[in-house]
N, CA, C and O atoms as a CHARMM CRD file, in Angstrom:
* protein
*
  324
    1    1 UNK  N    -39.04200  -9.36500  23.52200 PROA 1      0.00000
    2    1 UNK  CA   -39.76600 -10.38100  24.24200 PROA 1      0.00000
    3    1 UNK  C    -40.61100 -11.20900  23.28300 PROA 1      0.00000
    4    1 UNK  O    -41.15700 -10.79100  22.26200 PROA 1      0.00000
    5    2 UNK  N    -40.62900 -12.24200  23.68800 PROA 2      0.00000
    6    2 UNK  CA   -41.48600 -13.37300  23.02600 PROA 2      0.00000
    7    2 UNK  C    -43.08700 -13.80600  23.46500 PROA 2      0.00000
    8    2 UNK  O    -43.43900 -14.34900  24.51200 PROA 2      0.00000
    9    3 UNK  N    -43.92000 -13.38700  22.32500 PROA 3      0.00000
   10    3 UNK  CA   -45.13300 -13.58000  22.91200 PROA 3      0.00000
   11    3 UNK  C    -45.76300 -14.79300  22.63100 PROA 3      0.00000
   12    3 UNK  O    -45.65600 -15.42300  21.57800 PROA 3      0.00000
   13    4 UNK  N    -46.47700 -15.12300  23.68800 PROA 4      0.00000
   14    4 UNK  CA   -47.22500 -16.65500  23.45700 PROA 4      0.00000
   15    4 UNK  C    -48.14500 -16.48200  22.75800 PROA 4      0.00000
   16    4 UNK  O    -48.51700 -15.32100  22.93000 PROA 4      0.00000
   17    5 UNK  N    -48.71300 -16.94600  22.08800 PROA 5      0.00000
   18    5 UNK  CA   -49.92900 -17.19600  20.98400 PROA 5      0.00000
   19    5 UNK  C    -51.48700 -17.28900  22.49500 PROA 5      0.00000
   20    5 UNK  O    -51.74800 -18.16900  23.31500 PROA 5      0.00000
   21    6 UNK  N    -51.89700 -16.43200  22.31500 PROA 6      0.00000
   22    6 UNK  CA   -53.44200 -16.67500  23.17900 PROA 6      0.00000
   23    6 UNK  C    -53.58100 -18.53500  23.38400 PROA 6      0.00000
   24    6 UNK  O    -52.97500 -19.28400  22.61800 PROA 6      0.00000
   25    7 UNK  N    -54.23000 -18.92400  24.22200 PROA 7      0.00000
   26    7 UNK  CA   -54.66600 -20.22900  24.09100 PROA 7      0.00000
   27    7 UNK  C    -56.17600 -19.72300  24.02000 PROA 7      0.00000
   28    7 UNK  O    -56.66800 -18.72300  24.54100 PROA 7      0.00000
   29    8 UNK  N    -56.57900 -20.39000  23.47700 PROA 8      0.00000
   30    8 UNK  CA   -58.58000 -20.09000  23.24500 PROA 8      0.00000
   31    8 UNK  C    -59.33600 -21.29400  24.17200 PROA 8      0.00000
   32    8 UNK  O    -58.56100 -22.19000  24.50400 PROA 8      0.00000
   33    9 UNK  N    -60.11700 -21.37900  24.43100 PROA 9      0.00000
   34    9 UNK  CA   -60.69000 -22.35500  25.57200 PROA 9      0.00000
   35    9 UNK  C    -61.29300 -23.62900  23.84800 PROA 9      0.00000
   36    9 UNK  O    -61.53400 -23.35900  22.67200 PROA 9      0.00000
   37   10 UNK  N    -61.29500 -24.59300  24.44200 PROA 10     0.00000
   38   10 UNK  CA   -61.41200 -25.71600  23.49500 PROA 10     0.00000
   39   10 UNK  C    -62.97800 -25.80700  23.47400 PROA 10     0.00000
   40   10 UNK  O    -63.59900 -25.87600  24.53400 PROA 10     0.00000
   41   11 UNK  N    -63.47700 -25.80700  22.51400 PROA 11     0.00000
   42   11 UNK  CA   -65.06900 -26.37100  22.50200 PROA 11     0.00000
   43   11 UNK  C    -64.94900 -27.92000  22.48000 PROA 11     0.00000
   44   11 UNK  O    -64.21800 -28.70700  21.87800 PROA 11     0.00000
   45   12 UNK  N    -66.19000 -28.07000  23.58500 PROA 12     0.00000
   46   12 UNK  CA   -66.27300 -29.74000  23.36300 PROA 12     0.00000
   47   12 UNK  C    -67.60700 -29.85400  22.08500 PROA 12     0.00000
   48   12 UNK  O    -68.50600 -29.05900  21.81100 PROA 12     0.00000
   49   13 UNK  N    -67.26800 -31.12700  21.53400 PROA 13     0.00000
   50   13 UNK  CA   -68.34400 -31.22100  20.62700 PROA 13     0.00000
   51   13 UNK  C    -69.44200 -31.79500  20.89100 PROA 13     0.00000
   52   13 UNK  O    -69.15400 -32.45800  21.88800 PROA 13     0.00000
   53   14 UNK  N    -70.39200 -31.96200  20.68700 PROA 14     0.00000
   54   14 UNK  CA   -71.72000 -32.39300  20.57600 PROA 14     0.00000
   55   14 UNK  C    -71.81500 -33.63800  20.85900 PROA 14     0.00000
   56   14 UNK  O    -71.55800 -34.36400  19.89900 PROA 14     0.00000
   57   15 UNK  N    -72.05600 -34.10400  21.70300 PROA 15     0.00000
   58   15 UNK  CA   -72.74700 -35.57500  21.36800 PROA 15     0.00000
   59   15 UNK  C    -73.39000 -36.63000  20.48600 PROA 15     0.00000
   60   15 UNK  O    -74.43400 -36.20300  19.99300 PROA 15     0.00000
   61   16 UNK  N    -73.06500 -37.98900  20.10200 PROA 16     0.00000
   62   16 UNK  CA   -73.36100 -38.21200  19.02000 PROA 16     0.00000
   63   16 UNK  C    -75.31200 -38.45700  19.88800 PROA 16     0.00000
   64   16 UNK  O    -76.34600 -38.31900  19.23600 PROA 16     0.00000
   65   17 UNK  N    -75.27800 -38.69500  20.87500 PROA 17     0.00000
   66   17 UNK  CA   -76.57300 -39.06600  21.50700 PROA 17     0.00000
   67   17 UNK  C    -77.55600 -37.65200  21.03100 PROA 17     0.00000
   68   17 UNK  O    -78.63600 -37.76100  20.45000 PROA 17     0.00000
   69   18 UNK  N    -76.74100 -35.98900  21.52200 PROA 18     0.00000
   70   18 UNK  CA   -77.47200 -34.91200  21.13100 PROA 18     0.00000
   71   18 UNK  C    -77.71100 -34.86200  20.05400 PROA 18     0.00000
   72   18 UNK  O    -78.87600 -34.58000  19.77400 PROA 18     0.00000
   73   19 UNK  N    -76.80400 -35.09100  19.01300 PROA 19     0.00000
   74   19 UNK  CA   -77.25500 -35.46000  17.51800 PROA 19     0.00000
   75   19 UNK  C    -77.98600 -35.77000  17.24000 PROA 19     0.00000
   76   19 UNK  O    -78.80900 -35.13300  16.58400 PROA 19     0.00000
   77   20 UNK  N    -78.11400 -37.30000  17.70400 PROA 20     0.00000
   78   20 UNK  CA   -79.30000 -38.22700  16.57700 PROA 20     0.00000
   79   20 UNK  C    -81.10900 -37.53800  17.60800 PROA 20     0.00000
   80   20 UNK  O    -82.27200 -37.46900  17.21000 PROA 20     0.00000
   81   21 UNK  N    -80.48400 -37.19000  18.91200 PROA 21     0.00000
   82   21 UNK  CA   -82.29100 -36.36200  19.36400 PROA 21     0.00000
   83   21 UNK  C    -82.72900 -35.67200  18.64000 PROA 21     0.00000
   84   21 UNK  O    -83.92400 -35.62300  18.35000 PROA 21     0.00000
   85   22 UNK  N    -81.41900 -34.65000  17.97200 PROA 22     0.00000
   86   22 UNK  CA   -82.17300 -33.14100  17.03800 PROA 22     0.00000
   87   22 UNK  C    -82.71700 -33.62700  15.50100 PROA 22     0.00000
   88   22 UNK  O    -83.75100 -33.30000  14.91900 PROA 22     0.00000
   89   23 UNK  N    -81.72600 -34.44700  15.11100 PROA 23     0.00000
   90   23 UNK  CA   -82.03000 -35.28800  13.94400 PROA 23     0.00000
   91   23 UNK  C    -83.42700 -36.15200  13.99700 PROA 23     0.00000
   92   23 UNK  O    -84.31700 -35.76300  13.24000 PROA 23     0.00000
   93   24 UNK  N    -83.64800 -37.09500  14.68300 PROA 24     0.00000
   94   24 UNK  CA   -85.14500 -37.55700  15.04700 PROA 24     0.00000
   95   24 UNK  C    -86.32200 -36.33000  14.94800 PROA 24     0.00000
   96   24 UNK  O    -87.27500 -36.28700  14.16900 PROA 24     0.00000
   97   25 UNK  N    -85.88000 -35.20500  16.15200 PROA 25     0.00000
   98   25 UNK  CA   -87.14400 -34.26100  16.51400 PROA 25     0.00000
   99   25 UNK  C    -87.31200 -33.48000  14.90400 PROA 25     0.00000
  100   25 UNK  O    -88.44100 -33.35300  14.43100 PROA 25     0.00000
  101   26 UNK  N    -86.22700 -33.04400  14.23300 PROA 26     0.00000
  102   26 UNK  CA   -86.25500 -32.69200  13.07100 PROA 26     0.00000
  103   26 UNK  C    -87.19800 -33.54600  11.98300 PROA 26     0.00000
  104   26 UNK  O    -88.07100 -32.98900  11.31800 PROA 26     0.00000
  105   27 UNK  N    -86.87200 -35.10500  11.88600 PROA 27     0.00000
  106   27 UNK  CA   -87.55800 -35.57500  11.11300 PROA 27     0.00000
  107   27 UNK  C    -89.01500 -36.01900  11.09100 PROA 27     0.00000
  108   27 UNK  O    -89.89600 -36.08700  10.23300 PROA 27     0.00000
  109   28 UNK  N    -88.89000 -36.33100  12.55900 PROA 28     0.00000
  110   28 UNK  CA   -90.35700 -36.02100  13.50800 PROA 28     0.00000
  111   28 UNK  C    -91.19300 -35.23800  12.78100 PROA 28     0.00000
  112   28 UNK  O    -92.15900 -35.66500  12.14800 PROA 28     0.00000
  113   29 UNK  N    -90.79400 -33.91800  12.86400 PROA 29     0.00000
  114   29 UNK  CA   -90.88000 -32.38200  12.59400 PROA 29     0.00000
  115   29 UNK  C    -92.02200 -32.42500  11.43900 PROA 29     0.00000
  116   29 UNK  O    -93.23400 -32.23900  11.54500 PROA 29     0.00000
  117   30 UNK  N    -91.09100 -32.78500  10.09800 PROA 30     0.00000
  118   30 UNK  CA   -90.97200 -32.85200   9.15600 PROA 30     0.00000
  119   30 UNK  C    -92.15400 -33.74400   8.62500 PROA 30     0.00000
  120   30 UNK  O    -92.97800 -33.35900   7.79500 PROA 30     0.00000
  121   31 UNK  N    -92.12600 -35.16000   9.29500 PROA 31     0.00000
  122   31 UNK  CA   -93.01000 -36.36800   8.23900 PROA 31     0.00000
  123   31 UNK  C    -94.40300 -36.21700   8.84700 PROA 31     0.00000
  124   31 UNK  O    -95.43400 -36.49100   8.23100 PROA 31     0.00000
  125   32 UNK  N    -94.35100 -35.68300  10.31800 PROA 32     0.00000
  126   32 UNK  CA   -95.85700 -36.02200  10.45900 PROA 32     0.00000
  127   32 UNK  C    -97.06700 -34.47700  10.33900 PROA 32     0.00000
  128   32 UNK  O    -98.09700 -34.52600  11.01100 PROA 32     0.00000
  129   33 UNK  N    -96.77500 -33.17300   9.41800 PROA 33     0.00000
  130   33 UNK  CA   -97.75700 -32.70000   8.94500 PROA 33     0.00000
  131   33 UNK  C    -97.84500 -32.99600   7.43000 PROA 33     0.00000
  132   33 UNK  O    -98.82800 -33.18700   6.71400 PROA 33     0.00000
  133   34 UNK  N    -96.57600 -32.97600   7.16700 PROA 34     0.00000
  134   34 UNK  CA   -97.02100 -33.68600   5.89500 PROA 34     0.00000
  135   34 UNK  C    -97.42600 -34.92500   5.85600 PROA 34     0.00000
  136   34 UNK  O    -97.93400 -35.15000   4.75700 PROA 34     0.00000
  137   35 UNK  N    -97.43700 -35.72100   6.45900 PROA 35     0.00000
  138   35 UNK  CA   -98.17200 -37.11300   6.08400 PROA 35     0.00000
  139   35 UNK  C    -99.56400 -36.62300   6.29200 PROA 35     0.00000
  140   35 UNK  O   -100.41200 -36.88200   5.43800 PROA 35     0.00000
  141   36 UNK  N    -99.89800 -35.87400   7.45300 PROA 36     0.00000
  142   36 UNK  CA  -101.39100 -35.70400   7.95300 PROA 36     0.00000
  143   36 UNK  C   -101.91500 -34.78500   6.81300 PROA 36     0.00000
  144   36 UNK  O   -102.85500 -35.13300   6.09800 PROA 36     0.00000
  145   37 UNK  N   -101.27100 -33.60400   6.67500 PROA 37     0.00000
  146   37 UNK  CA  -101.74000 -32.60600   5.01700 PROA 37     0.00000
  147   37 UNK  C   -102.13200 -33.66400   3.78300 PROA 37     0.00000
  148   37 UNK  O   -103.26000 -33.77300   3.30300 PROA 37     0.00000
  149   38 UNK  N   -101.31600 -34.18400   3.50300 PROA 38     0.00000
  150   38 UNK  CA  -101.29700 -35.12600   2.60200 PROA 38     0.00000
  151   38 UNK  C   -102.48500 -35.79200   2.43500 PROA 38     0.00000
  152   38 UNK  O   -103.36900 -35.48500   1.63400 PROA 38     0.00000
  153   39 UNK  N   -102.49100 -37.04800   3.49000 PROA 39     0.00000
  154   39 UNK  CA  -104.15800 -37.60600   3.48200 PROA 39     0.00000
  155   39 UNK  C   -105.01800 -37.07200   3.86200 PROA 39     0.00000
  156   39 UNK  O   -106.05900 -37.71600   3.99200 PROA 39     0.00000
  157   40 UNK  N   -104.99700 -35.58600   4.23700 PROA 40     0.00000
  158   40 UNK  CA  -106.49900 -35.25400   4.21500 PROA 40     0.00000
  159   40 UNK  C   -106.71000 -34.65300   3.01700 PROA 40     0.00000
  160   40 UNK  O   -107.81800 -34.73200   2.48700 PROA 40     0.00000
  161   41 UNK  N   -105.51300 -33.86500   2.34200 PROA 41     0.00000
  162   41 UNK  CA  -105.94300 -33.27800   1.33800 PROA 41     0.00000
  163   41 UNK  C   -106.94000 -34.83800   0.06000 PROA 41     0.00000
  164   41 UNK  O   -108.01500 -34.84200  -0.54000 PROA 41     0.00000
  165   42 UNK  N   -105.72400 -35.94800   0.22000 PROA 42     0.00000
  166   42 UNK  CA  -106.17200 -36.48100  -0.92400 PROA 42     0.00000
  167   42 UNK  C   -107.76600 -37.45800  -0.20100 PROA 42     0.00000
  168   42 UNK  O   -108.40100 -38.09300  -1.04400 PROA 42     0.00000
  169   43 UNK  N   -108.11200 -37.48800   0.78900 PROA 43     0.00000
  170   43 UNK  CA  -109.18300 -37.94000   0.98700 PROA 43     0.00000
  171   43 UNK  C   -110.49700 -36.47000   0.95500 PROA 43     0.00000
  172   43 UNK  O   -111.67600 -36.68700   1.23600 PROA 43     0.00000
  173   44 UNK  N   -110.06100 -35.28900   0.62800 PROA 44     0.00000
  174   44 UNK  CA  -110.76100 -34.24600  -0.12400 PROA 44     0.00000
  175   44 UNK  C   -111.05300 -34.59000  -1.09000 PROA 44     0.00000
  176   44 UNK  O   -112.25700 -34.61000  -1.34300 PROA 44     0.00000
  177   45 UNK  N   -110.13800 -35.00600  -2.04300 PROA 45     0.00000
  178   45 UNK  CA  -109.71200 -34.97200  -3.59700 PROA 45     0.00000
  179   45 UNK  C   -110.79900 -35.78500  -3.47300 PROA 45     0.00000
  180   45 UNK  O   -111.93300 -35.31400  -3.40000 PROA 45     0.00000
  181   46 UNK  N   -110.49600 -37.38600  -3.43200 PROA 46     0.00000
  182   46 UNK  CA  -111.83800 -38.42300  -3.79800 PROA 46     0.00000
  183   46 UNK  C   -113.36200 -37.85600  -2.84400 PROA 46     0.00000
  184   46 UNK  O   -114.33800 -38.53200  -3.17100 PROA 46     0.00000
  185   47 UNK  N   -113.57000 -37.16400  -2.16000 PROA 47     0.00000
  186   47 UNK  CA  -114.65800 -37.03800  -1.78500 PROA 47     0.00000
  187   47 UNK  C   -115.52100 -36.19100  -2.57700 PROA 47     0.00000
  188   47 UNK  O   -116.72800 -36.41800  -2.66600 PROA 47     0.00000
  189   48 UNK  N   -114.75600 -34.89200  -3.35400 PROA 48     0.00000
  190   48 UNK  CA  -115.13800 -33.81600  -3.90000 PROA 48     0.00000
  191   48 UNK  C   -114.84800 -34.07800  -5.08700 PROA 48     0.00000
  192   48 UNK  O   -115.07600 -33.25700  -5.97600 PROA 48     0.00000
  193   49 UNK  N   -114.20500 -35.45000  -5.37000 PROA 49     0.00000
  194   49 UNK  CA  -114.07200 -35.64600  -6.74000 PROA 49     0.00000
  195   49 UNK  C   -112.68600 -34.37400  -8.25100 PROA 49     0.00000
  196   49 UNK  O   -112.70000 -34.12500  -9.45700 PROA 49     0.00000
  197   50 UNK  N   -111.56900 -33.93900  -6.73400 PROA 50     0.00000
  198   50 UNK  CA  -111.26500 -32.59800  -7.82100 PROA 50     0.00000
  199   50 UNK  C   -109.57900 -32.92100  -7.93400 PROA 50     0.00000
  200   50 UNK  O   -108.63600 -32.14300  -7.79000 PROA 50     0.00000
  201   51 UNK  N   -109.58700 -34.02900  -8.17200 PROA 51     0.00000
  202   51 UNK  CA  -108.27100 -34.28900  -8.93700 PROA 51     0.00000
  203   51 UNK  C   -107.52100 -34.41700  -7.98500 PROA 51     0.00000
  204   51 UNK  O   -107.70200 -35.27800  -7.12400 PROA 51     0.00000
  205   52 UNK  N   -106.35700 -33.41300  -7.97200 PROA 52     0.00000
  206   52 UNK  CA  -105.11400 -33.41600  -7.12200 PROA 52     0.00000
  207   52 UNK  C   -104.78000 -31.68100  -6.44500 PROA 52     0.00000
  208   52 UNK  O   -103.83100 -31.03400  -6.00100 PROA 52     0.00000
  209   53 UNK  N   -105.96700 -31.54500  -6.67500 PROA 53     0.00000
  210   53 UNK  CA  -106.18300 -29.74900  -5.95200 PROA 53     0.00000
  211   53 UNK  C   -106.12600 -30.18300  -4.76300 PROA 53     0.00000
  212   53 UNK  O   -105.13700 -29.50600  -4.48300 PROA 53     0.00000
  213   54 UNK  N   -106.42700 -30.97000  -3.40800 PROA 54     0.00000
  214   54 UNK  CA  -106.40300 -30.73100  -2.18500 PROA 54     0.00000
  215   54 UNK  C   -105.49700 -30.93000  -1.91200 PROA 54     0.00000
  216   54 UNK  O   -105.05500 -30.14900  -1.06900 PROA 54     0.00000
  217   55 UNK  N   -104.34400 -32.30900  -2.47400 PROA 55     0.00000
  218   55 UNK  CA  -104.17100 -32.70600  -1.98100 PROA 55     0.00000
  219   55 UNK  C   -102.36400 -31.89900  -1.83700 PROA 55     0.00000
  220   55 UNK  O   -101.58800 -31.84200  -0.88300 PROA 55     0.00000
  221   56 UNK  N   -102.25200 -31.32800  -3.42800 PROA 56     0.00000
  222   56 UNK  CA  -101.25200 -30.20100  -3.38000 PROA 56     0.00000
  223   56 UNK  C   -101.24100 -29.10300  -2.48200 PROA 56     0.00000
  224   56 UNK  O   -100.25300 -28.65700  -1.89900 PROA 56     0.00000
  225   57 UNK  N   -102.50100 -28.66900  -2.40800 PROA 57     0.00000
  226   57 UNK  CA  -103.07000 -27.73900  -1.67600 PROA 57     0.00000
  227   57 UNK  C   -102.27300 -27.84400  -0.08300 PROA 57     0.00000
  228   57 UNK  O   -101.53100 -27.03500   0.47300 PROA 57     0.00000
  229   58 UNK  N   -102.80800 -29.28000   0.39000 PROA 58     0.00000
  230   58 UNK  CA  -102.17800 -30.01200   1.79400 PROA 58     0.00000
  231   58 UNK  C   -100.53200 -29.84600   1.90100 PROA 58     0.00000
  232   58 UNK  O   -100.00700 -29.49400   2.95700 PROA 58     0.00000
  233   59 UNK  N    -99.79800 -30.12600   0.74200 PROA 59     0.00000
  234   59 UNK  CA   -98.62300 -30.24000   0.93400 PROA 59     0.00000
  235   59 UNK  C    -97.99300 -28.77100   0.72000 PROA 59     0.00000
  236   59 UNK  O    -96.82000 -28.57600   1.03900 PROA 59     0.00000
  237   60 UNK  N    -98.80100 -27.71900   0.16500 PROA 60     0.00000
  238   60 UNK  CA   -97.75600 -26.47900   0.19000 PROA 60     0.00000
  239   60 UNK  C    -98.24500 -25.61600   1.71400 PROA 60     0.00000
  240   60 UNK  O    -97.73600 -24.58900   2.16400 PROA 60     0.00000
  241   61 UNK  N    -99.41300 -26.44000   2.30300 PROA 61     0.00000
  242   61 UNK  CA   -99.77400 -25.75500   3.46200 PROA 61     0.00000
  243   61 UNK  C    -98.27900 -26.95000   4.62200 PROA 61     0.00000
  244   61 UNK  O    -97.27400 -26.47600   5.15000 PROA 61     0.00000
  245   62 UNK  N    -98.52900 -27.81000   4.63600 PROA 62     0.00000
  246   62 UNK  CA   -97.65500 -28.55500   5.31900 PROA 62     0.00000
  247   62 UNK  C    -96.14900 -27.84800   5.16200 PROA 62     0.00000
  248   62 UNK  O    -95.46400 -27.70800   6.17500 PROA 62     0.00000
  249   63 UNK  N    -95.64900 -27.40100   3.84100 PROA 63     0.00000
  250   63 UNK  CA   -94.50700 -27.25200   3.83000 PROA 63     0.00000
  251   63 UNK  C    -94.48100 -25.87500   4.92200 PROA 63     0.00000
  252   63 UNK  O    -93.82200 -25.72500   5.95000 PROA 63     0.00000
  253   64 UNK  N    -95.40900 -25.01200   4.29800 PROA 64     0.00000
  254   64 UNK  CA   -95.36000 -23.90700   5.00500 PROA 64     0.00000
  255   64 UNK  C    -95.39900 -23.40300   6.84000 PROA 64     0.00000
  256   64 UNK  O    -95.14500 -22.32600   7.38100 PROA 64     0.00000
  257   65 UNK  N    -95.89800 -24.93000   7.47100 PROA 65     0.00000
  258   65 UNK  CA   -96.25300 -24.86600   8.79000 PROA 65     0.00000
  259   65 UNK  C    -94.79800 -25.86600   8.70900 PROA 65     0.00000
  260   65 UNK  O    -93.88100 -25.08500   8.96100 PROA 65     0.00000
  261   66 UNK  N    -94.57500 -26.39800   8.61500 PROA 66     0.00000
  262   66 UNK  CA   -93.07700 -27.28900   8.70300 PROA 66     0.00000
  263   66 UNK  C    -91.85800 -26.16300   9.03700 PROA 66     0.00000
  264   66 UNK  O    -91.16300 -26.05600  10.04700 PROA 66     0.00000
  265   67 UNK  N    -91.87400 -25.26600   7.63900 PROA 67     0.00000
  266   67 UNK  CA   -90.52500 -23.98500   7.75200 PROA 67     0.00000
  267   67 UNK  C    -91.07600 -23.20900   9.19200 PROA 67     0.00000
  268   67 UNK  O    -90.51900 -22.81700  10.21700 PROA 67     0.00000
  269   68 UNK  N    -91.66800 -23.21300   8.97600 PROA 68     0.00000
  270   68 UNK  CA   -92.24600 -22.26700  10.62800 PROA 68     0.00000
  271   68 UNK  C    -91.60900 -22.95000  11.71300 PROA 68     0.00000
  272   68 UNK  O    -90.58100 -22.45500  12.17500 PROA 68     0.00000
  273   69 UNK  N    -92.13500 -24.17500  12.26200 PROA 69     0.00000
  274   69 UNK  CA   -91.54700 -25.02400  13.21400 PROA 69     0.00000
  275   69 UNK  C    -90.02900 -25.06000  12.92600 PROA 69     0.00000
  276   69 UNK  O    -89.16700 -24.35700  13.45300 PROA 69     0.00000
  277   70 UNK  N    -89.87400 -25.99600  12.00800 PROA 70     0.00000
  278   70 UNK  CA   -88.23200 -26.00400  11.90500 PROA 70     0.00000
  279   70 UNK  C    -87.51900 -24.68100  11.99400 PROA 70     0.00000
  280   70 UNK  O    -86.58000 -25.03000  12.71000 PROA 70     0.00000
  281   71 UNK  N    -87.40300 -23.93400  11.85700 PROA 71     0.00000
  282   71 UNK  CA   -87.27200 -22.22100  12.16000 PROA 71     0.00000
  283   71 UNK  C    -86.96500 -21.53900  13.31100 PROA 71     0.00000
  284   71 UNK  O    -86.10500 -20.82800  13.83100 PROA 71     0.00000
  285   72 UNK  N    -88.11000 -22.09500  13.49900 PROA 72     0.00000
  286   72 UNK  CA   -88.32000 -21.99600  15.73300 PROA 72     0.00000
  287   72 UNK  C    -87.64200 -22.55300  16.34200 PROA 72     0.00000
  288   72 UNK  O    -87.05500 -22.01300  17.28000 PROA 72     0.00000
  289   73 UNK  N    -87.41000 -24.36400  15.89900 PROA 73     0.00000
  290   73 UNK  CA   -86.67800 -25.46800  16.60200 PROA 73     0.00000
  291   73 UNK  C    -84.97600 -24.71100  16.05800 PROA 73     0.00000
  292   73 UNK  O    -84.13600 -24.48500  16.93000 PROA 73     0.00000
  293   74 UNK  N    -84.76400 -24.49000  15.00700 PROA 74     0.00000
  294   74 UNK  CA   -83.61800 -24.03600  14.58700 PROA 74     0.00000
  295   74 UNK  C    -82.83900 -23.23500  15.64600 PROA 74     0.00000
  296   74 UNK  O    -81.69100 -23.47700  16.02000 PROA 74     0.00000
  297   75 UNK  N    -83.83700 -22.00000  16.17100 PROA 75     0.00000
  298   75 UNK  CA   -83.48200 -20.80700  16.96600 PROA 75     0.00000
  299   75 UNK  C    -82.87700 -21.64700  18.14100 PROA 75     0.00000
  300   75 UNK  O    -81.71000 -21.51500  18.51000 PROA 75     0.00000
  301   76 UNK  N    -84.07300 -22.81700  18.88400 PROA 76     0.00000
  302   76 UNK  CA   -83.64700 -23.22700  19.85900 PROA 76     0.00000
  303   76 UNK  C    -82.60700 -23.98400  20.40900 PROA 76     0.00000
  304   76 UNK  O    -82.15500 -24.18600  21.53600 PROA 76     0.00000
  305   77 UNK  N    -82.23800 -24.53200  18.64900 PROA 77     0.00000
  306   77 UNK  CA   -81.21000 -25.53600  18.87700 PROA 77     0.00000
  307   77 UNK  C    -79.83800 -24.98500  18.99300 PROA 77     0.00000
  308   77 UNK  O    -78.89800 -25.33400  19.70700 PROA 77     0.00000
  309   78 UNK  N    -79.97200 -23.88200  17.97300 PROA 78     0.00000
  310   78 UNK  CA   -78.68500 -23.11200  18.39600 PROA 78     0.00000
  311   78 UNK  C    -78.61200 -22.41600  19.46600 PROA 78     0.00000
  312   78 UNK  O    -77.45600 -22.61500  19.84000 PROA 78     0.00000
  313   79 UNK  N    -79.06400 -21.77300  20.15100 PROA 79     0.00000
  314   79 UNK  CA   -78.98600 -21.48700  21.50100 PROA 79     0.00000
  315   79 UNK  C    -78.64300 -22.42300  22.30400 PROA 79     0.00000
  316   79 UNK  O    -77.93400 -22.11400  23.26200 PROA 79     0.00000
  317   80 UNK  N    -78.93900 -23.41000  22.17500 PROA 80     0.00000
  318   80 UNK  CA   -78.42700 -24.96100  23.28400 PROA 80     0.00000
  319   80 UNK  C    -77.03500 -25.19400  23.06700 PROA 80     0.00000
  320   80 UNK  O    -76.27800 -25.37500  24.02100 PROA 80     0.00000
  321   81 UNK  N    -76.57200 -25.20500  21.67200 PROA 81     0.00000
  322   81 UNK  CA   -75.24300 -25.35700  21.03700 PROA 81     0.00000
  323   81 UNK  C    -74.17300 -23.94800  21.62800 PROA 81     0.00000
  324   81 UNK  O    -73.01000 -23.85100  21.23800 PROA 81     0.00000
């Protein structure tokens, strides 16, 4: 006897509309603690007069609250997918 090959159910793909939402909320995500880390650190810097200590300071705290979120949003997005 001759066996048929399984058929597998077809995934539909993504939307280019769902796309560019996750892409936005992602970049969203992304520019506005670091922009906000950023100028506060460097409006530290000139207030306290200490170089570029805050303002680095701002951006490895930003990166660090960024991977967190994106992380989370990650979990959620794949679950939707």
């Amino acid at each position: 006897m001759e066996q048929k090959p399984t058929e597998q159910p077809k995934k539909e793909g993504i939307s280019p509309w769902i796309a560019m939402e996750i892409v936005w909320d992602l970049i969203i995500t992304v520019a506005i603690p670091t922009v906000i880390f950023a100028l506060l650190g460097r409006w530290l810097d000139q207030r306290y007069g200490t170089g570029y200590l805050f303002l680095v300071m701002g951006l490895v705290l930003a990166l660090l609250v960024v991977t967190k979120i994106i992380l989370k949003k990650g979990r959620a997005i794949a679950k939707r997918l």
